[in-house]
C-alpha positions in Angstrom: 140.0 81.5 129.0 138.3 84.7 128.3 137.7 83.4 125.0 136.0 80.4 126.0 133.9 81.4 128.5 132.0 83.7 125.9 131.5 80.7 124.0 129.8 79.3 126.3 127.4 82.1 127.2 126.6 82.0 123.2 125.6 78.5 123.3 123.4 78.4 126.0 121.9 81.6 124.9 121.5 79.9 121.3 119.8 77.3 122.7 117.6 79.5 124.7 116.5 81.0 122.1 116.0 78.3 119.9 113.5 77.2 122.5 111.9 80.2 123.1 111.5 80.8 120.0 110.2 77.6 118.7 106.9 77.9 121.8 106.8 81.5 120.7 105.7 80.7 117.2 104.0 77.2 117.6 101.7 79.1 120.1 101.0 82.1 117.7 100.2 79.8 114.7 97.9 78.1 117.4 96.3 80.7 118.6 95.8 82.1 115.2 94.9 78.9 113.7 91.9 78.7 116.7 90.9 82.1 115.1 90.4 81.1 111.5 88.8 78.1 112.8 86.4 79.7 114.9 85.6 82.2 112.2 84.9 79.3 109.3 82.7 77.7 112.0 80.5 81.0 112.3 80.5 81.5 108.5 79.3 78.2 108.3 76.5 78.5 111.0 75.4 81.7 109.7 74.8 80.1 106.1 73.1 76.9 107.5 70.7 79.6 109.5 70.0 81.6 106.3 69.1 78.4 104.6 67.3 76.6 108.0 69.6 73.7 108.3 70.2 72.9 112.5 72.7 70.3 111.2 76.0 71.5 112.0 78.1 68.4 111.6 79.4 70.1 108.3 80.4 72.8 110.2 82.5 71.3 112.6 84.5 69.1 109.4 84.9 72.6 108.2 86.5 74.3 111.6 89.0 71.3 111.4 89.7 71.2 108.2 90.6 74.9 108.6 92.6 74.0 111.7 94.5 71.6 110.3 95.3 73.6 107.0 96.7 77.0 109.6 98.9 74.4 111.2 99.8 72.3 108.4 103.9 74.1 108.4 103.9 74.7 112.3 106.7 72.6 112.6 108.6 73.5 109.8 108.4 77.5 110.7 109.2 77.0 114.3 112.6 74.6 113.5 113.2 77.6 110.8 112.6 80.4 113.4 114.7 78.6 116.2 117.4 77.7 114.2 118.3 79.8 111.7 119.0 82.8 113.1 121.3 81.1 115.2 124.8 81.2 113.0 123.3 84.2 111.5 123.8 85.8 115.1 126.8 84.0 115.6 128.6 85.6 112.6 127.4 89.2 113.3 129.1 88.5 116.9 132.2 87.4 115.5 132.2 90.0 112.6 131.4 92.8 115.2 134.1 91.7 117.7 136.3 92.1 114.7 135.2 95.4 113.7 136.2 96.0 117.6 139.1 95.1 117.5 139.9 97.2 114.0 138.7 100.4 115.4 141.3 99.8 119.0 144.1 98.5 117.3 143.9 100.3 113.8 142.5 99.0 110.7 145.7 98.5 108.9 147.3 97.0 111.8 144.7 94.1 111.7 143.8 94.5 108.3 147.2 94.9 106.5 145.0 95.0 102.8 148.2 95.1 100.7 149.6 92.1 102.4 146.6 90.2 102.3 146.5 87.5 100.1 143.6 86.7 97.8 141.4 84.4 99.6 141.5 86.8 102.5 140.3 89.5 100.8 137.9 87.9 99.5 136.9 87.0 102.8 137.0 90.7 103.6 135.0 91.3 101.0 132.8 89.0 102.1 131.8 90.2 105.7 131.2 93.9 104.5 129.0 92.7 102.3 127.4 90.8 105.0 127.6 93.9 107.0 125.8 95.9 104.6 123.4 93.4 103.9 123.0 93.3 107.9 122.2 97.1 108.2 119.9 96.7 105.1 118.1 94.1 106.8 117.7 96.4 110.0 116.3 99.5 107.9 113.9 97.0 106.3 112.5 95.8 109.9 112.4 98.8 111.5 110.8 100.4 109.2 107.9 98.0 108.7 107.9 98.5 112.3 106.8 102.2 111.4 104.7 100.9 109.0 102.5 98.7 111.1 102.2 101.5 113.6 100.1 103.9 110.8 98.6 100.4 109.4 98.3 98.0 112.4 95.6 95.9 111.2 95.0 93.9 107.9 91.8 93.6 106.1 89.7 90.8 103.9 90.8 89.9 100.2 86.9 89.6 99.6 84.1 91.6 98.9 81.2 89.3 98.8 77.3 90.0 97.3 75.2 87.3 98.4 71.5 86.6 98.1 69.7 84.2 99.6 65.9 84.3 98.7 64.4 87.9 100.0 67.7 88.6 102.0 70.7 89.8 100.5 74.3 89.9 102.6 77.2 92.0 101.6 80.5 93.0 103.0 83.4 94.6 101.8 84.8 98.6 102.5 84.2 101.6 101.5 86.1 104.1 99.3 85.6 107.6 98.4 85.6 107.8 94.7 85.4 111.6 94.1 88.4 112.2 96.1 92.5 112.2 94.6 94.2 112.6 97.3 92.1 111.4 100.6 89.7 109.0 101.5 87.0 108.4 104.1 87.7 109.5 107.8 89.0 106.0 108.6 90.1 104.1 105.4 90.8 100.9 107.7 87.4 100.0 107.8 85.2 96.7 107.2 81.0 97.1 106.7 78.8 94.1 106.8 75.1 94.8 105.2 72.3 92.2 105.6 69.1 93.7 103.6 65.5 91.6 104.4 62.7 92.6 101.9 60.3 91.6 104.8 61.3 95.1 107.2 61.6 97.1 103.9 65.2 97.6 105.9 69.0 97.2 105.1 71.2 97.3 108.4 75.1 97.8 108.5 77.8 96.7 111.2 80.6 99.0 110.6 84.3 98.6 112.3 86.9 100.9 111.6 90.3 101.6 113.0 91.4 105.0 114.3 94.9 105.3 115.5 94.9 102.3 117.8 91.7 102.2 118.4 89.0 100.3 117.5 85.2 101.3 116.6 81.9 100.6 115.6 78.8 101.5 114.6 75.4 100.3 113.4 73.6 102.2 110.7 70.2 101.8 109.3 68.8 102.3 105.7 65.0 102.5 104.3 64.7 100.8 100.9 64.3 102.8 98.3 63.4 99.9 95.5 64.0 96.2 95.3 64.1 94.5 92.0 65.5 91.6 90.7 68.7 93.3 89.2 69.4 95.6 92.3 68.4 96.9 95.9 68.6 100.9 96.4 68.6 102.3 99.8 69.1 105.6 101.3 69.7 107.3 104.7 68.9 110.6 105.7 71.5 113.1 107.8 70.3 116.5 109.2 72.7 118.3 106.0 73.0 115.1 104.0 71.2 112.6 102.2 72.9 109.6 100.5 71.7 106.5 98.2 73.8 103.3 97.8 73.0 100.8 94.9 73.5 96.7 95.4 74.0 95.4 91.8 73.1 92.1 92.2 74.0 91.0 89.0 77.7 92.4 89.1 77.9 92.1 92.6 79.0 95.7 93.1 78.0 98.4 95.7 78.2 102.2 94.8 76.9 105.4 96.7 76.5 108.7 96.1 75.4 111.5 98.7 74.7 115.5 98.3 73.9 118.2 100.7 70.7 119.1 101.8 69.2 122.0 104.2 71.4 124.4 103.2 69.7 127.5 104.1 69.9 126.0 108.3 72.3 127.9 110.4 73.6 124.5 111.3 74.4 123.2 107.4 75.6 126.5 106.3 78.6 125.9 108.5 80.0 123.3 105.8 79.3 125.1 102.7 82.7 125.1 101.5 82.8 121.8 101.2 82.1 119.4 98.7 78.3 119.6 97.9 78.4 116.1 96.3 80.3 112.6 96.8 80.3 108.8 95.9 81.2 105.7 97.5 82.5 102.5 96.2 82.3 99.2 98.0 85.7 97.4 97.5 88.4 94.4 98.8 89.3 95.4 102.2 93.0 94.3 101.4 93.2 96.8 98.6 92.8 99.6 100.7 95.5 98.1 103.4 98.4 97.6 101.0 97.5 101.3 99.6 97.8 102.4 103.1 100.8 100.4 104.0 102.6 101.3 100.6 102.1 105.2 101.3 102.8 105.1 104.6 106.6 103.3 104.0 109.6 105.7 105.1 111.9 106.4 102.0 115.1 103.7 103.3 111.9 101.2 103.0 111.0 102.5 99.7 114.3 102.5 98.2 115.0 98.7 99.4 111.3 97.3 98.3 112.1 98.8 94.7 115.2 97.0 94.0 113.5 94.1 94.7 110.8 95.5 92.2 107.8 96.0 94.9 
């Protein structure tokens, strides 16, 4: 009776969950789906601007073609997410009632090993390895649960140089080269320059994340020189000055900076550190998965690298 009545508190929490989870991740792959659309909409409007095209038919085909790309396996992930974890859950119940039952009665006394015969040890075998696998599992989540809590955001997999006439768009993030063991103040960071040869000005949207928060800034360059192989601008700091270099024929972005007004009470304050620096402007992605990889706990380590990551 006892028996059965946990049974059916299984089922109908099985099939709770299988609901539940099925809206859970049909309305995440919605929401993010909106998202991606929305943001190949805006790319698209922003390039039709920069080329003075109002038509913007060819950005709506685009949004929904985006749309319909995100939520081209909705289906197939929420039937996966409600129903396989189902006997999956069902087996570590009936495993761990077991393992109950072991540690009240005695191990030998419900599992007599010698008497066993093969196929039961072999089932045995079986559910410790399950078990272990289990536990593995658990290390694994929780401690990519860690690891999202240093690294909580992703980043682009592109780093893009565009020109279009006398205005050049870049965005990508930055990296300190002359450093081993460090990076810039906050390595999760994303920069978006647009340079117009008609201000003589290049302007940059920075976001960066500190922590759990979020920030940004807009800084503002003079140009140095614009040619047809590259744009060189520069910024000025009370103790700093620092020059940045679009290659527009590699479609690269370097920086270097050095200290200036040394002999100033206030700059003399920072003379033990370094007098010069560089930048580079990389794949935003490349900096999270560096991140992410070094901030991994050692149980997360030792599981990744016997699958080779």
């Amino acid at each position: 009776m006892m028996m059965n009545r946990w049974f059916r508190l299984g089922a109908v929490a099985s099939v709770i969950w299988a609901i539940a989870a099925a809206v859970h991740v049909h309305s995440k792959n919605l929401e993010q789906a909106k998202h991606a659309a929305d943001l190949a909409y805006n790319v698209c409007v922003y390039g039709q601007e920069v080329r003075h095209n109002n038509d913007r038919s060819s950005c709506m085909a685009e949004r929904d073609k985006s749309m319909a790309i995100w939520m081209e396996s909705d289906t197939k992930e929420a039937i996966f997410v409600a129903l396989a974890p189902v006997p999956i859950a069902w087996l570590t119940v009936f495993i761990s009632a077991y393992v109950i039952r072991a540690q009240i009665a005695g191990f030998r006394a419900v599992l007599p090993w010698k008497s066993l015969s093969s196929r039961k040890k072999g089932y045995v075998v079986l559910c410790a390895t399950y078990c272990l696998l289990l536990a593995g599992l658990a290390t694994l989540w929780v401690g990519n649960l860690y690891v999202e809590s240093k690294v909580p955001v992703g980043m682009s997999t592109f780093l893009d140089v565009n020109q279009y006439g006398d205005n050049v768009y870049v965005s990508g993030t930055w990296t300190r080269t002359d450093l081993t063991d460090d990076s810039i103040s906050y390595p999760l960071q994303t920069s978006k320059i647009e340079c117009h040869r008609d201000t003589n000005r290049c302007t940059e949207a920075v976001a960066s994340v500190s922590g759990s928060t979020l920030m940004s800034d807009l800084v503002s360059y003079d140009i140095r020189s614009w040619s047809r192989d590259s744009i060189v601008m520069e910024r000025d700091y009370e103790c700093s000055t620092e020059l940045f270099t679009i290659d527009l024929n590699t479609k690269s972005v370097s920086g270097a900076g050095h200290r200036t007004n040394q002999e100033t009470t206030g700059c003399r304050t920072g003379i033990s550190d370094k007098s010069t620096w560089t930048y580079q402007l990389v794949k935003g992605f490349d900096v999270y998965w560096a991140l992410r990889s070094k901030a991994r706990p050692l149980p997360v380590r030792m599981i990744d690298a016997l699958f080779g990551n």
